[in-house]
DRENNUKE-601061 format. One record per atom (N, C-alpha, C, O): residue number from 1; residue in one letter; atom name; y, z, x. Coordinates in steps of 0.001 Angstrom, whole numbers. Layout:
# residues N
@koltor:NUM	lolum:a	lumtor:CA	v:Y	w:Z	u:X
...
END
This chain:
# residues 89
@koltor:1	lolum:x	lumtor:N	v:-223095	w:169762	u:-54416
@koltor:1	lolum:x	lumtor:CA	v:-221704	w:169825	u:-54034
@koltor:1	lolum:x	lumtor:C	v:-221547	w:169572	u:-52540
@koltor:1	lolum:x	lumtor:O	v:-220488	w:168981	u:-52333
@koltor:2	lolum:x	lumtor:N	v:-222258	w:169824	u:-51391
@koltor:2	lolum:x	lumtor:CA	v:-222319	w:169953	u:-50287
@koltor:2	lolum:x	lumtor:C	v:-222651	w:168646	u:-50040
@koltor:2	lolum:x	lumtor:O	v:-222388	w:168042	u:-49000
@koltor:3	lolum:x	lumtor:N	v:-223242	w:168198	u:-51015
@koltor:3	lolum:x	lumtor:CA	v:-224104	w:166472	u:-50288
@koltor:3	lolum:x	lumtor:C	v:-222874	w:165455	u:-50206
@koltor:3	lolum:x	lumtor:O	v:-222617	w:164834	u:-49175
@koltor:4	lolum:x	lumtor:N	v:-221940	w:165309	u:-51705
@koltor:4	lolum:x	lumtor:CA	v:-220952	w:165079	u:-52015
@koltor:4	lolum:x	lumtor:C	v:-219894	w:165090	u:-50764
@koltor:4	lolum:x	lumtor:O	v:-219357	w:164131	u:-50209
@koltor:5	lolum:x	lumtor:N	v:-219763	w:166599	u:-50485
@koltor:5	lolum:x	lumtor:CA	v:-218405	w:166229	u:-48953
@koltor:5	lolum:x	lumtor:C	v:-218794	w:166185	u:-47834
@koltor:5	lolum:x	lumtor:O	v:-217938	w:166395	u:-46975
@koltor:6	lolum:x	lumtor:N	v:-220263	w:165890	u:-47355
@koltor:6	lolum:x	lumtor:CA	v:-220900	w:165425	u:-46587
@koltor:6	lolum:x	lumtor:C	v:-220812	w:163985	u:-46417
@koltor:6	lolum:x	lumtor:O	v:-220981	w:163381	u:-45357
@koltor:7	lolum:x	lumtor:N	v:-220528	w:163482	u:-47565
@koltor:7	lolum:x	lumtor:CA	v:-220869	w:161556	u:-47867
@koltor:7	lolum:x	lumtor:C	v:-219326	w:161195	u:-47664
@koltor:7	lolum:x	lumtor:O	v:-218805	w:160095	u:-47481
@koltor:8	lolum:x	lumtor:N	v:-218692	w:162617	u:-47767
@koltor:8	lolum:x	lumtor:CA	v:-217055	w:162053	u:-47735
@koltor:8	lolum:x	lumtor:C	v:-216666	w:162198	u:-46802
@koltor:8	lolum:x	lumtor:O	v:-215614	w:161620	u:-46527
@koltor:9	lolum:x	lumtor:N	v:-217205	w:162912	u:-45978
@koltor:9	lolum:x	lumtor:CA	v:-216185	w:163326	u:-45114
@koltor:9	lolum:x	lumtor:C	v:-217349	w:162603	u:-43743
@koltor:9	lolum:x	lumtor:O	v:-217112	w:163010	u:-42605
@koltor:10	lolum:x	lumtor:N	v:-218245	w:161828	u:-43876
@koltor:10	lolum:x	lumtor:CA	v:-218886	w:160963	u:-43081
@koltor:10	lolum:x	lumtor:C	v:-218471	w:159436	u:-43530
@koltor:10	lolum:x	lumtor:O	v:-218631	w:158610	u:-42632
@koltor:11	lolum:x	lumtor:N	v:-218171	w:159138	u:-44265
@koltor:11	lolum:x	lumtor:CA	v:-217124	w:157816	u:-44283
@koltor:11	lolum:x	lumtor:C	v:-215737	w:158136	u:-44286
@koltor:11	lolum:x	lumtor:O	v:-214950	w:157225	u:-44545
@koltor:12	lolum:x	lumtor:N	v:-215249	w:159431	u:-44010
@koltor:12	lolum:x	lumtor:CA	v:-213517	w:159304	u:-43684
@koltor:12	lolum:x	lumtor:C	v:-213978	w:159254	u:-41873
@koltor:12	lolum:x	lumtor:O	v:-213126	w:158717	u:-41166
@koltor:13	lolum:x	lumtor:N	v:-214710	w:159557	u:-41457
@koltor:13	lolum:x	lumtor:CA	v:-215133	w:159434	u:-39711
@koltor:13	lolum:x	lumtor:C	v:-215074	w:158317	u:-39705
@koltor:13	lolum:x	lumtor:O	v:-214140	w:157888	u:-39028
@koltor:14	lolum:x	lumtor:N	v:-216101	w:157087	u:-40506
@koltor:14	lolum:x	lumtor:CA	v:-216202	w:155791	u:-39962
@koltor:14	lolum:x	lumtor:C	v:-214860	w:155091	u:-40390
@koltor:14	lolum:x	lumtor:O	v:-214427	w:154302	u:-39551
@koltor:15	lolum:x	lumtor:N	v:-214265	w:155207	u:-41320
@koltor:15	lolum:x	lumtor:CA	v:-213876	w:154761	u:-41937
@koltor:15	lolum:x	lumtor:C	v:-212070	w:154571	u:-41362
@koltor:15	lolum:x	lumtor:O	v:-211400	w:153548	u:-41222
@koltor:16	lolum:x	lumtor:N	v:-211759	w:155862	u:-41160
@koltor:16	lolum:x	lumtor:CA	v:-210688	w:156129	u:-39995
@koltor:16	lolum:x	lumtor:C	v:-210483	w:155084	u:-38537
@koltor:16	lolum:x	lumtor:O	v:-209406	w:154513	u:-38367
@koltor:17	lolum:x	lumtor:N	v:-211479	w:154941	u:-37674
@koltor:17	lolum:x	lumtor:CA	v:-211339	w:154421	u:-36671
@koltor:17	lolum:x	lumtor:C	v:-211399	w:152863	u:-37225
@koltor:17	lolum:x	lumtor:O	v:-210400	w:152304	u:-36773
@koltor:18	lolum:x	lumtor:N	v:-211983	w:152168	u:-37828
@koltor:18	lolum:x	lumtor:CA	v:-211886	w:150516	u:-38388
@koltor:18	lolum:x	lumtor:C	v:-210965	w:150419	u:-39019
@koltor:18	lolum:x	lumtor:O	v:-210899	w:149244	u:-39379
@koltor:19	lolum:x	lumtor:N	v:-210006	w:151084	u:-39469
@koltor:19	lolum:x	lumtor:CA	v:-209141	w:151158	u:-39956
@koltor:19	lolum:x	lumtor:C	v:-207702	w:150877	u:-39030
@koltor:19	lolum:x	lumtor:O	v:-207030	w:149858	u:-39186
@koltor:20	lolum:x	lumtor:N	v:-207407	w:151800	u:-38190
@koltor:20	lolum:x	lumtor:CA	v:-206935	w:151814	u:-37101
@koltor:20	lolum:x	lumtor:C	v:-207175	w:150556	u:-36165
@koltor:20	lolum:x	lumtor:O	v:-206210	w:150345	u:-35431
@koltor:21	lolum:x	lumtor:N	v:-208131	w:149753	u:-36030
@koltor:21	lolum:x	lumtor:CA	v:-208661	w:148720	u:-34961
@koltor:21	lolum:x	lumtor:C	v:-208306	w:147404	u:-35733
@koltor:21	lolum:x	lumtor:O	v:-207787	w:146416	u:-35213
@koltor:22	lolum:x	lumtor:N	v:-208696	w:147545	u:-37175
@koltor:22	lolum:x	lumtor:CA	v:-208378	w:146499	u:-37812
@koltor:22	lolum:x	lumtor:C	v:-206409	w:146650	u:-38104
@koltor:22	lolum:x	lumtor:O	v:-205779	w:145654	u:-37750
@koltor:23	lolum:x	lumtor:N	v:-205898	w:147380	u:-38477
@koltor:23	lolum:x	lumtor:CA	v:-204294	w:147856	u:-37886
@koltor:23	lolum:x	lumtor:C	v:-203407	w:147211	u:-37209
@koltor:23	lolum:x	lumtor:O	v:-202413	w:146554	u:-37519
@koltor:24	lolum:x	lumtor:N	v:-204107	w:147605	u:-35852
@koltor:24	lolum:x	lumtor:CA	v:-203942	w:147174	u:-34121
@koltor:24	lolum:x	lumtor:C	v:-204116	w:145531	u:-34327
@koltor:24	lolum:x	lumtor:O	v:-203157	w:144890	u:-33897
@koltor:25	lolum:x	lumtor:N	v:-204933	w:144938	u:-34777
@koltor:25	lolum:x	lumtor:CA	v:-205306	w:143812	u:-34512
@koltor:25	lolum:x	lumtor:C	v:-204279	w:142935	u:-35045
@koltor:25	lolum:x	lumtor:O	v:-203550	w:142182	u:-34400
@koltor:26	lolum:x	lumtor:N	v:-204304	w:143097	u:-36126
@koltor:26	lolum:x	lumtor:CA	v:-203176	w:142766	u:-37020
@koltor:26	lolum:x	lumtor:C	v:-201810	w:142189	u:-36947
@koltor:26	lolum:x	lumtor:O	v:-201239	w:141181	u:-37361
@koltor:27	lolum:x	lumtor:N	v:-201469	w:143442	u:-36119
@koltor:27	lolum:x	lumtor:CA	v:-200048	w:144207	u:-35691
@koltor:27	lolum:x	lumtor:C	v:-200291	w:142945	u:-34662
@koltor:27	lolum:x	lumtor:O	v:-199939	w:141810	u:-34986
@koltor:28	lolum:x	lumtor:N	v:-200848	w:143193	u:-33539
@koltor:28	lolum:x	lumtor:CA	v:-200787	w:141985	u:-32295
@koltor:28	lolum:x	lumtor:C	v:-200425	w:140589	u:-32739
@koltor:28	lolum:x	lumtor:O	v:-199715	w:139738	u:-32204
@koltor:29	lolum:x	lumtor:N	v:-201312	w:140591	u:-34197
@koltor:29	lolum:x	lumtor:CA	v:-201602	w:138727	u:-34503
@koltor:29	lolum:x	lumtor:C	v:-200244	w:138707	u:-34668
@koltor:29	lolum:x	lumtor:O	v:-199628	w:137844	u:-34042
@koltor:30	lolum:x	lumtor:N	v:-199466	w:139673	u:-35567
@koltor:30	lolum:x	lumtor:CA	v:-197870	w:139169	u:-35788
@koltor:30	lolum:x	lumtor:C	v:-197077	w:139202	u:-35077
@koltor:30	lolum:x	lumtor:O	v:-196072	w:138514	u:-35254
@koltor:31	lolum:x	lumtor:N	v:-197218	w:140035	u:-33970
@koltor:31	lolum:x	lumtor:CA	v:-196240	w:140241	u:-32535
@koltor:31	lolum:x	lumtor:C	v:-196470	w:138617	u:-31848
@koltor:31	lolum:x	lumtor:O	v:-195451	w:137992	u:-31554
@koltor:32	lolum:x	lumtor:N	v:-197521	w:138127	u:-31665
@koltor:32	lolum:x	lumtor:CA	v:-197951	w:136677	u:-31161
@koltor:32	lolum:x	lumtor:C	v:-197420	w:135817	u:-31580
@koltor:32	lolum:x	lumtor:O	v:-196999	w:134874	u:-30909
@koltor:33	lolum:x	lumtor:N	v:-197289	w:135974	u:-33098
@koltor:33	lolum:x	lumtor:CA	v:-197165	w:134688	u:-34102
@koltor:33	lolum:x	lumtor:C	v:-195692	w:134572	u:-33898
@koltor:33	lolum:x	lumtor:O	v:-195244	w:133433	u:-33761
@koltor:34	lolum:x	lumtor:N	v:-194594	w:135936	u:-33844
@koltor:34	lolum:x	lumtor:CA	v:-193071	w:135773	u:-33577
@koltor:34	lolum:x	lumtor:C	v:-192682	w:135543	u:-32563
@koltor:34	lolum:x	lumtor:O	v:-191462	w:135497	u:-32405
@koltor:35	lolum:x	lumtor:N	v:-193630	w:135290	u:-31394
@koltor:35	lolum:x	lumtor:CA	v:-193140	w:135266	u:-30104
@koltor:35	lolum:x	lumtor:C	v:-193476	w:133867	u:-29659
@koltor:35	lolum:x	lumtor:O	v:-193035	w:133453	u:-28587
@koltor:36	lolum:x	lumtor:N	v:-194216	w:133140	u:-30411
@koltor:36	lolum:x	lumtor:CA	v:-194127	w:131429	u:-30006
@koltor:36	lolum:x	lumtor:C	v:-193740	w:130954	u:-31038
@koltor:36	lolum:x	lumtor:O	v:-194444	w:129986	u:-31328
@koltor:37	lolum:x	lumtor:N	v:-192584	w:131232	u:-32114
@koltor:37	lolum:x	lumtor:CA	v:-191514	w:130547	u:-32731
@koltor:37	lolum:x	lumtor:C	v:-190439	w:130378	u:-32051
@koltor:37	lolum:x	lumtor:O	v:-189681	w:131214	u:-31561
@koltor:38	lolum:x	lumtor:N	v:-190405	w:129084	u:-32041
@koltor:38	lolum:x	lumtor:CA	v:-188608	w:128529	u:-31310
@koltor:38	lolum:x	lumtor:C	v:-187645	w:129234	u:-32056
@koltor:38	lolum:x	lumtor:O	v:-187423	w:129225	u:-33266
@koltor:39	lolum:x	lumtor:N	v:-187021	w:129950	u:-30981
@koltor:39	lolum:x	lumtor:CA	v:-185671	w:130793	u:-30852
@koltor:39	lolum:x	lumtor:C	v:-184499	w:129357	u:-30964
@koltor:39	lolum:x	lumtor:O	v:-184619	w:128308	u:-30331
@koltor:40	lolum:x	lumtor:N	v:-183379	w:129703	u:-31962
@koltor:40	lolum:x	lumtor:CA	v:-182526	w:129037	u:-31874
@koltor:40	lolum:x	lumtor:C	v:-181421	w:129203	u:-30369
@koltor:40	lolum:x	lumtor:O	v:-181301	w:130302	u:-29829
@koltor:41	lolum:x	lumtor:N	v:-180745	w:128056	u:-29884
@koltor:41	lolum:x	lumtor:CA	v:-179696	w:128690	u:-28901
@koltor:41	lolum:x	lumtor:C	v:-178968	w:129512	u:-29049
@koltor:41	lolum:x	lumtor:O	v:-178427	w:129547	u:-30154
@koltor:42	lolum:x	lumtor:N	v:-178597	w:130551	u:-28049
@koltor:42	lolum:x	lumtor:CA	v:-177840	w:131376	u:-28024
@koltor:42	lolum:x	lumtor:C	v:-176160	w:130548	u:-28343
@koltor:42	lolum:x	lumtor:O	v:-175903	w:129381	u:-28045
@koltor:43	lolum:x	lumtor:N	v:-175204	w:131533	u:-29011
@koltor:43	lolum:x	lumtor:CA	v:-173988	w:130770	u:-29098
@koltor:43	lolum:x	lumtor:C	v:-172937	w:131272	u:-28668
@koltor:43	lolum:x	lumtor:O	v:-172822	w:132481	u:-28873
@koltor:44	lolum:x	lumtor:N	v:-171971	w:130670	u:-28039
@koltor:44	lolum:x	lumtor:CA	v:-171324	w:131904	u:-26646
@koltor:44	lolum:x	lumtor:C	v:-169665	w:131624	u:-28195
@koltor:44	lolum:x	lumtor:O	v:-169149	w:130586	u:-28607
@koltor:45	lolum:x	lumtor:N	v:-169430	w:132923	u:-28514
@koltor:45	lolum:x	lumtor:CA	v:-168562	w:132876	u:-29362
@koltor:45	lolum:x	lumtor:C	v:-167072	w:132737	u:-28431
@koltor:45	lolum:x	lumtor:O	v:-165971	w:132673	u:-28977
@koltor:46	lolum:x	lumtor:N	v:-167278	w:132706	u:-26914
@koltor:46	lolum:x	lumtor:CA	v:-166035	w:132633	u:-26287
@koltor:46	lolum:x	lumtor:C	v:-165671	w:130647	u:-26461
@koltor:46	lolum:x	lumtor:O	v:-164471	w:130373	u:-26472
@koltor:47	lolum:x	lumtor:N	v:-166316	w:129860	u:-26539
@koltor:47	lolum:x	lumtor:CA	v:-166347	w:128543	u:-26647
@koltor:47	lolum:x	lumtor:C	v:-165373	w:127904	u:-28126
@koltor:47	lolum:x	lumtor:O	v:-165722	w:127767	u:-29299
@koltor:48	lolum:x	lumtor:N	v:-164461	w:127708	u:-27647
@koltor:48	lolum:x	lumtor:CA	v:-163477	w:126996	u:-28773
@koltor:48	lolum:x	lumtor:C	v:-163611	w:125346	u:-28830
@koltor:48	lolum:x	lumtor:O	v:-163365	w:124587	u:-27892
@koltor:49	lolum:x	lumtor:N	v:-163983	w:125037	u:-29926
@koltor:49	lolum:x	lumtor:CA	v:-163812	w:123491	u:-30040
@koltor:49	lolum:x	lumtor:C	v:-163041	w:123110	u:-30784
@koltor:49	lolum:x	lumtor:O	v:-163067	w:123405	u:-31979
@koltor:50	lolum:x	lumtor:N	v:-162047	w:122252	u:-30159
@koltor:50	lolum:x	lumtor:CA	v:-160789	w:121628	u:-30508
@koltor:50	lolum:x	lumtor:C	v:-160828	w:121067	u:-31956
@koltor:50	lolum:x	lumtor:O	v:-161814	w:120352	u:-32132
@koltor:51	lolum:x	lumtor:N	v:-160040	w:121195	u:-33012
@koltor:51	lolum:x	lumtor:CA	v:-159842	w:119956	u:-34422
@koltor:51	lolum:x	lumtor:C	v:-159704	w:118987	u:-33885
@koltor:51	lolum:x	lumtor:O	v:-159042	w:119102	u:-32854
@koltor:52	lolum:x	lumtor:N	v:-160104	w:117828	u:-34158
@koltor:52	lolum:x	lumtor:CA	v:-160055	w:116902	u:-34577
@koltor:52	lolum:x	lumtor:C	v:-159172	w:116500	u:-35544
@koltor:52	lolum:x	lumtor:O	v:-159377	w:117113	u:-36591
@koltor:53	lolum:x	lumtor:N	v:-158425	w:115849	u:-35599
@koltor:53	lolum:x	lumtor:CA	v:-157061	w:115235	u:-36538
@koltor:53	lolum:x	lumtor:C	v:-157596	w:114176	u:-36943
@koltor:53	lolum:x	lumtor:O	v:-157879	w:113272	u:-36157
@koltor:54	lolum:x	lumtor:N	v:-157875	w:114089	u:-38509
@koltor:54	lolum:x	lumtor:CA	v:-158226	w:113227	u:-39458
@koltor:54	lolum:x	lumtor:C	v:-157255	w:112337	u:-39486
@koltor:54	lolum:x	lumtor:O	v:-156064	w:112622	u:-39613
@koltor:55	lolum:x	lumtor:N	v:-157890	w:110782	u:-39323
@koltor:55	lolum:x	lumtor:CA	v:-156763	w:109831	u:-39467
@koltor:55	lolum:x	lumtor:C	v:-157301	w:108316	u:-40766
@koltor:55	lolum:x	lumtor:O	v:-158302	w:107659	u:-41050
@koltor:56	lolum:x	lumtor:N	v:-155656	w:108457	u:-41226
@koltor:56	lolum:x	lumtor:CA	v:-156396	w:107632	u:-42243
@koltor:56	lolum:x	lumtor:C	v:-156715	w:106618	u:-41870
@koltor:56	lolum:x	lumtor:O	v:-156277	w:106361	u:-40748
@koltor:57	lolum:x	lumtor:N	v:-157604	w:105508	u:-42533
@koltor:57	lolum:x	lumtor:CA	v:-157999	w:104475	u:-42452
@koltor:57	lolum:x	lumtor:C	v:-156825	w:103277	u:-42120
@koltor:57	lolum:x	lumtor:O	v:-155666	w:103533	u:-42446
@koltor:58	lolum:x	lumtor:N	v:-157029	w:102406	u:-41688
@koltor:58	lolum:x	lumtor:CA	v:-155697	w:101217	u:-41601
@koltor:58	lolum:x	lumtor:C	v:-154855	w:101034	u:-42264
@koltor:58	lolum:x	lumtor:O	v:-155139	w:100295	u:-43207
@koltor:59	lolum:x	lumtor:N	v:-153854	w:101381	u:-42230
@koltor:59	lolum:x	lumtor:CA	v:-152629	w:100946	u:-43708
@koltor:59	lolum:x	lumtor:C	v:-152796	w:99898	u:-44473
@koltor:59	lolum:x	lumtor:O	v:-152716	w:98831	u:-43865
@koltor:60	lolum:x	lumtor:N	v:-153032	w:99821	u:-45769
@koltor:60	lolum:x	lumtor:CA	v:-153491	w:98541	u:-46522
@koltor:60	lolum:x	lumtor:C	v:-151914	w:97667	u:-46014
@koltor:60	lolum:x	lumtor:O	v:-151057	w:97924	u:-45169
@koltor:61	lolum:x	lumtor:N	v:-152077	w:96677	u:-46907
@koltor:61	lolum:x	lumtor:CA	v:-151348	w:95610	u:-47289
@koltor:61	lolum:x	lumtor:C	v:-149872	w:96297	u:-47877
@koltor:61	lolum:x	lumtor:O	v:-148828	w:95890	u:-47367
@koltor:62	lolum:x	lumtor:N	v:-149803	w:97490	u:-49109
@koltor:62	lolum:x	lumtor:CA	v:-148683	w:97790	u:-49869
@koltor:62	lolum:x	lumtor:C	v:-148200	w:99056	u:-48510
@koltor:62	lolum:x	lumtor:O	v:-147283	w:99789	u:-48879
@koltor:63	lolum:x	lumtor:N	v:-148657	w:99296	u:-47260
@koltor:63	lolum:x	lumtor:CA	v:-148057	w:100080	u:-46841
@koltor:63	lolum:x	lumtor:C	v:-147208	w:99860	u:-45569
@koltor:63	lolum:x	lumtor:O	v:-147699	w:99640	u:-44461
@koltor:64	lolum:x	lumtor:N	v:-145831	w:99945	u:-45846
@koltor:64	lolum:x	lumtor:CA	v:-145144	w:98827	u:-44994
@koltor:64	lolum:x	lumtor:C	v:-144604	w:99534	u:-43556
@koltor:64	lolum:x	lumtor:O	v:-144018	w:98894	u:-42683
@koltor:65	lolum:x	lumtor:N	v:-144890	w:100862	u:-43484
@koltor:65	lolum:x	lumtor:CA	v:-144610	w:101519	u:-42161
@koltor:65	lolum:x	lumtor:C	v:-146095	w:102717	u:-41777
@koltor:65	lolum:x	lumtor:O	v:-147226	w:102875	u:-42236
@koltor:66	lolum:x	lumtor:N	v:-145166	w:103417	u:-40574
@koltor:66	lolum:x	lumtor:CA	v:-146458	w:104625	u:-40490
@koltor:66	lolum:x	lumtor:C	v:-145535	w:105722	u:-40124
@koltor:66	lolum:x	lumtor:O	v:-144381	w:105549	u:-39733
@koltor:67	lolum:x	lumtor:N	v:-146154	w:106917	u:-40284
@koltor:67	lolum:x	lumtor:CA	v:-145710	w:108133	u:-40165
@koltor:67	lolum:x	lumtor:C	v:-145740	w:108438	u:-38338
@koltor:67	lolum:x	lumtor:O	v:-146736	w:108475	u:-37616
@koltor:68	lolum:x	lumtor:N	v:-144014	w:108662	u:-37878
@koltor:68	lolum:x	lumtor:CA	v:-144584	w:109017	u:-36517
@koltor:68	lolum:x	lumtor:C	v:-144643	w:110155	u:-35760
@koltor:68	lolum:x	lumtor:O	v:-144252	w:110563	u:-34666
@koltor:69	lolum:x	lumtor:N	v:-145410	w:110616	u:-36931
@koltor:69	lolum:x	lumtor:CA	v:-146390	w:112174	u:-36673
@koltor:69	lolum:x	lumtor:C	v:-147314	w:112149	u:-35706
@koltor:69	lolum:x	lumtor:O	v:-147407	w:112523	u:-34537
@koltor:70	lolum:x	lumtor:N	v:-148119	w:111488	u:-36685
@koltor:70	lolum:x	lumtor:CA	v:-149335	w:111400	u:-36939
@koltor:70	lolum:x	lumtor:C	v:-150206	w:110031	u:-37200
@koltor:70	lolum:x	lumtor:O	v:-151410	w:110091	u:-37449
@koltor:71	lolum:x	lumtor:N	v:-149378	w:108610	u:-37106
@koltor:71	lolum:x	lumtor:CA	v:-149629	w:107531	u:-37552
@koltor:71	lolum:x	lumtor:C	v:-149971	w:106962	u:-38221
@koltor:71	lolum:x	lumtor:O	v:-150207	w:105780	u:-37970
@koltor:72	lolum:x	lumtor:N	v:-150263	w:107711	u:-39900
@koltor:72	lolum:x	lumtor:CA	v:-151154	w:107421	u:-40858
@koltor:72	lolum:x	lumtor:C	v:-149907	w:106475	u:-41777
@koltor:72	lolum:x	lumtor:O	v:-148713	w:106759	u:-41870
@koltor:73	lolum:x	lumtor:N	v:-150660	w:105242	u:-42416
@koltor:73	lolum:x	lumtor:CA	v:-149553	w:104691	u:-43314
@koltor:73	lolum:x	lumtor:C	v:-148843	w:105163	u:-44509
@koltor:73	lolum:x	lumtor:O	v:-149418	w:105987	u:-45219
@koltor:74	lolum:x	lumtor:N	v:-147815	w:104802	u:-44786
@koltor:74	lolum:x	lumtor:CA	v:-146780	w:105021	u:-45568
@koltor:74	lolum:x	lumtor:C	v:-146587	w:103933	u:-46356
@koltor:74	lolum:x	lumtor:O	v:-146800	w:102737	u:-46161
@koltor:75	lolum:x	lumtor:N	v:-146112	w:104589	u:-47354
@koltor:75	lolum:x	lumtor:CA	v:-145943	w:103529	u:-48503
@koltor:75	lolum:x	lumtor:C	v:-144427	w:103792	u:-48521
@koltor:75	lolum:x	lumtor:O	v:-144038	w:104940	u:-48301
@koltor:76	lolum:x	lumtor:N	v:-143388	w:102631	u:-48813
@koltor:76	lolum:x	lumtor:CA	v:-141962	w:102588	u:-48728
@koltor:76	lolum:x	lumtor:C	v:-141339	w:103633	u:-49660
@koltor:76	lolum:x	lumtor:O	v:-140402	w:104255	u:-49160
@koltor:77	lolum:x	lumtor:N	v:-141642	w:103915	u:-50788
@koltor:77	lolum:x	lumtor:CA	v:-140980	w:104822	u:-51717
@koltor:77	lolum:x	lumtor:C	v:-141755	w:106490	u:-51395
@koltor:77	lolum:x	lumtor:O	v:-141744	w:107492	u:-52111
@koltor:78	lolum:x	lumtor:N	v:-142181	w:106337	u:-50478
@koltor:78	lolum:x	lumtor:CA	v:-142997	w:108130	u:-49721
@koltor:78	lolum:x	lumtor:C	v:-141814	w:108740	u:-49238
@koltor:78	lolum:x	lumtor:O	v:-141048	w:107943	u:-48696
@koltor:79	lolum:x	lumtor:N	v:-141426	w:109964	u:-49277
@koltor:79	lolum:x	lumtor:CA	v:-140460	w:110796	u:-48539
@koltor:79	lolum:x	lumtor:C	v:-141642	w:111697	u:-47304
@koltor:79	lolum:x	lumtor:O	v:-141160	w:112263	u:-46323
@koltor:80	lolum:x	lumtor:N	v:-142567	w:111693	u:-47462
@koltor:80	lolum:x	lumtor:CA	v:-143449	w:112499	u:-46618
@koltor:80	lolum:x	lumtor:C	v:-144492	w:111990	u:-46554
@koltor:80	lolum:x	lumtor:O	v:-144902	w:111231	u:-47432
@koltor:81	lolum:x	lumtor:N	v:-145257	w:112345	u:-45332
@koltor:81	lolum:x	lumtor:CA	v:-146481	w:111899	u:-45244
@koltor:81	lolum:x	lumtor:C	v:-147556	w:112322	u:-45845
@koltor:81	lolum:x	lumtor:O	v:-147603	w:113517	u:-46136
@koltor:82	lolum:x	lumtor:N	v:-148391	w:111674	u:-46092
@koltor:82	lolum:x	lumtor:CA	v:-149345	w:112791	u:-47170
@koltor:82	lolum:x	lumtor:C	v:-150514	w:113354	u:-46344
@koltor:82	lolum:x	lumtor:O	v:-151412	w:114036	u:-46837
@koltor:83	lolum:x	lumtor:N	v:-150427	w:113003	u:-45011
@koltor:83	lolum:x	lumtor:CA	v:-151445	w:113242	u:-44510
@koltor:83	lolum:x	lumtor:C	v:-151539	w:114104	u:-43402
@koltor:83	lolum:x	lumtor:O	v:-152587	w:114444	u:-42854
@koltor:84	lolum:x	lumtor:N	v:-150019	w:114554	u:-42997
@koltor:84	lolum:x	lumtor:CA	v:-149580	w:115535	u:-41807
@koltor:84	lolum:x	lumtor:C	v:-148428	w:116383	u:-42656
@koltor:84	lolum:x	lumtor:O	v:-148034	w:117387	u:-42063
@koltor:85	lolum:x	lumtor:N	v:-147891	w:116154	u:-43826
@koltor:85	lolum:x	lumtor:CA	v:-146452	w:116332	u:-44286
@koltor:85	lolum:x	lumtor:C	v:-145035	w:116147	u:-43415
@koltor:85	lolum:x	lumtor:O	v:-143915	w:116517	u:-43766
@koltor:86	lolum:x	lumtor:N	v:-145354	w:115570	u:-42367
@koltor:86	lolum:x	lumtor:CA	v:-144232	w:115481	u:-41767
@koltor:86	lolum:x	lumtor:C	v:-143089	w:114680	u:-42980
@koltor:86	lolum:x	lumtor:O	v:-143534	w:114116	u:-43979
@koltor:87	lolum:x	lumtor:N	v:-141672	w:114758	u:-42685
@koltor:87	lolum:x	lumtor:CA	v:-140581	w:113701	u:-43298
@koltor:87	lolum:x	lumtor:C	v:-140619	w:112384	u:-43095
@koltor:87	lolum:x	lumtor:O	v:-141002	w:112129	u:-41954
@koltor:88	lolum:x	lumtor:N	v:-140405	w:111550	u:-43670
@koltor:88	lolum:x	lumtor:CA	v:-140173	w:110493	u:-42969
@koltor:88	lolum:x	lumtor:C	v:-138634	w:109702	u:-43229
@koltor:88	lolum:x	lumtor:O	v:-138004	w:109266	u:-44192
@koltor:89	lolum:x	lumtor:N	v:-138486	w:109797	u:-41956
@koltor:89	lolum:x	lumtor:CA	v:-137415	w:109656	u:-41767
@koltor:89	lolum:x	lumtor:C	v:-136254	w:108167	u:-41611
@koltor:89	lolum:x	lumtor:O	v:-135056	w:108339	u:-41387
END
């Protein structure tokens, strides 16, 4: 019985400290490994960027005016623009 927690309690000694070292080591490799991954830029939430106003493509052929909203073409039987809703007037 004595030999028994002799054998145990002489590999919880060795066994404890490699444990701990191998741990430590570890722990570092992943502290290393996150610290030379590219960080994305910081993003300053005070920075507003303007819309952009979608404009349609060139007025075909069937569109015989433009909206002067917004300049997008019109087709003659349109009461509104379809692309700002302005009236057209």
């Amino acid at each position: 019985m004595m030999m028994g927690f002799g054998l145990l309690f002489m590999l919880a000694v060795l066994a404890i400290p490699i444990l701990l070292v191998v741990g430590v080591a570890v722990w570092m490799m992943r502290q290393t490994a996150q610290q030379n991954q590219p960080h994305p830029p910081a993003v300053n939430p005070q920075v507003v960027i303007p819309s952009q106003r979608v404009v349609s493509p060139a007025p075909s052929s069937s569109a015989a005016r433009a909206c002067s909203h917004c300049g997008a073409g019109l087709q003659t039987d349109w009461t509104h623009c379809p692309q700002c809703g302005a009236p057209t007037a």
